[in-house]
C-alpha angles and dihedrals in degrees: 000000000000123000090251087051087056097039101054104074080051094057099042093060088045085057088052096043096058083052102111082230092070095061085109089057098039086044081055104039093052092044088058100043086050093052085057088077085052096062120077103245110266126148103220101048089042090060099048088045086054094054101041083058098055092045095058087044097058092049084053090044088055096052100037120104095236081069106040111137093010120149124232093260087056094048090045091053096046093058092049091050077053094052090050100050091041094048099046084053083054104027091103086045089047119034118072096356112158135050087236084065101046087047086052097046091041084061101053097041086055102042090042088054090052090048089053088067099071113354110122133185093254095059082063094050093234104156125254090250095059096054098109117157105186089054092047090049097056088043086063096045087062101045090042090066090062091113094048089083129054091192115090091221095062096036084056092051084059089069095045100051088049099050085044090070100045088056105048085058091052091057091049094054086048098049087048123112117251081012114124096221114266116242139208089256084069090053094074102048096045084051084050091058092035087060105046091042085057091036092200115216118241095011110159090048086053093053086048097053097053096054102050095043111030114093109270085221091063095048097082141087118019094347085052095045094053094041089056089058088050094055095044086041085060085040099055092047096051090053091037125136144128089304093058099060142054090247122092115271098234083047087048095054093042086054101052092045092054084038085053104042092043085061094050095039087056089050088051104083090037086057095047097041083053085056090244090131127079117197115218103211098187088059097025089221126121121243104200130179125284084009159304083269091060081073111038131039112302076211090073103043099055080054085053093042097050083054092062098041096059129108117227108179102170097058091104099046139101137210102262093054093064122097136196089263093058086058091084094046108040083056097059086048086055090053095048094046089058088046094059102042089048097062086036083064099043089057092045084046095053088044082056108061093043124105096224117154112250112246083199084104094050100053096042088055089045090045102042078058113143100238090230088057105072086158106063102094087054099042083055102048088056095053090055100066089169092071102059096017083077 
């Protein structure tokens, strides 16, 4: 559906409202749209809220004179013409609205990107017939544009008409010759990989959003098919890990690390350029913000951190101090140590093997700064395009 298609129930109840007959309906609909501000935010309530209130107005829009005579497709037209212009008003209150929200967008959008970095049709098990770029491609355009439009329906139309064309390709792969037919247990996994590959913003917010403020008649049949993938598509990848995928676990968490320090390593020099990082040149280390683990595996460091949480009670003893009750003990100890110093290596092991750029260079020219020149890091970022064009 074109943009004018989507946009013409929205000016003809624009047209009636205007109509000096409709003064009863616009003193309602900014009166509700006021009330919003009185209520404390919270996303729930707001929805229902929402609903109850297009519901009451569909009932007024029935019996008013503007609509006398007017089919179901007119009255129909006319609520969702009401939905537009009250959830534009209320798109900034609404949408994204808590900090909850925006925590929750923010993690997708990075794990998705580190996915991007190795995930393949074939770890999610999606057949050779139906890899078909061109189709995958035109599937992303249309989820990427979730945050053009500030109204659930279109944003809704954004998934259908991404999942449409997943689907299309999946019954021309069917109603090709030598081809097993393609199911609907090969949909979801295609949408999984179309949406990675798209990675959305916000899309967890947009999916939200959807959900709360769209009218609950509309979410049903095929729109509600394909909004329910969607949904268990966000779902898997927020759950996703080795076990998940056709792909090794240990290759799967390797992945992911080199996956994650090559996208620290490429924010260093941005956030050094910005000044947010302080060099301590006793120590030589850099202390960034928020950090020294915003740089390096997280993995690593929670092996770092449970050595320095341990208790160790018989460093200082000798020999002659123990006694036959301390066997049992120091042996657990033992054990834990091991523990602890296995995984440690298999961290240091997995740092190893990565091609990562060495940030050694830039330090040293950050360090060796003369103390009058603040500016430097800035100036040579900016002399170094190839590090923030990509």
């Amino acid at each position: 559906m074109d943009s004018s298609s989507r946009s013409l129930p929205f000016y003809d109840f624009l047209d009636r409202m205007r109509h000096p007959a409709a003064v009863d309906l616009v003193r309602s609909i900014k009166s509700f749209i006021v009330s919003f501000s009185f209520h404390a935010v919270n996303s729930e309530n707001d929805g229902k809220r929402l609903q109850d209130f297009l519901s009451t107005m569909e009932t007024s829009i029935r019996d008013h004179p503007l609509w006398s005579g007017a089919s179901e497709e007119e009255i129909d037209c006319a609520i969702e013409g009401l939905e537009k212009y009250v959830m534009t008003k209320l798109y900034a209150r609404t949408f994204a609205s808590s900090q909850e929200d925006a925590k929750i967008d923010q993690e997708i959008l990075e794990k998705i990107h580190l996915l991007q970095k190795f995930v393949r049709p074939e770890h999610l098990d999606i057949p050779e017939a139906l890899h078909d770029e061109a189709s995958w491609l035109l599937a992303e355009k249309e989820l990427q544009k979730l945050n053009a439009f500030k109204v659930p329906r279109e944003k809704l139309l954004c998934i259908f008409s991404c999942c449409r064309v997943i689907n299309n390709l999946l019954l021309n792969v069917s109603m090709s010759e030598n081809h097993e037919p393609s199911g609907a247990d090969d949909f979801l996994p295609v949408l999984i990989y179309v949406t990675i590959k798209a990675n959305p913003p916000q899309l967890h917010s947009n999916l939200k959003f959807i959900q709360l403020f769209r009218r609950q008649s509309k979410l049903i049949s095929e729109v509600a098919y394909y909004f329910t993938n969607l949904m268990s598509a966000k779902s898997f990848i927020v759950d996703l890990d080795g076990k998940s995928l056709s792909i090794d676990e240990a290759e799967f968490q390797e992945k992911m690390l080199a996956a994650r320090l090559e996208f620290q390593m490429n924010m260093l020099p941005e956030r050094l350029g910005k000044g947010q990082t302080q060099i301590d040149l006793c120590s030589t280390r850099v202390m960034a913000r928020p950090t020294v683990h915003s740089y390096f595996s997280r993995k690593l460091s929670e092996e770092i951190n449970t050595l320095d949480e341990g208790d160790y009670p018989f460093m200082e003893t000798v020999p002659g101090d123990l006694t036959v009750s301390d066997v049992e003990r120091l042996l657990n100890l033992y054990k834990e140590v091991v523990k602890k110093y296995t995984r440690l290596c298999g961290s240091v092991r997995s740092l190893s093997v990565l091609n990562v750029p060495s940030v050694l260079p830039l330090l040293r020219d950050v360090k060796h700064q003369p103390p009058d020149q603040p500016e430097r890091p800035q100036q040579q970022h900016q002399q170094r395009p190839d590090s923030t064009d990509a």
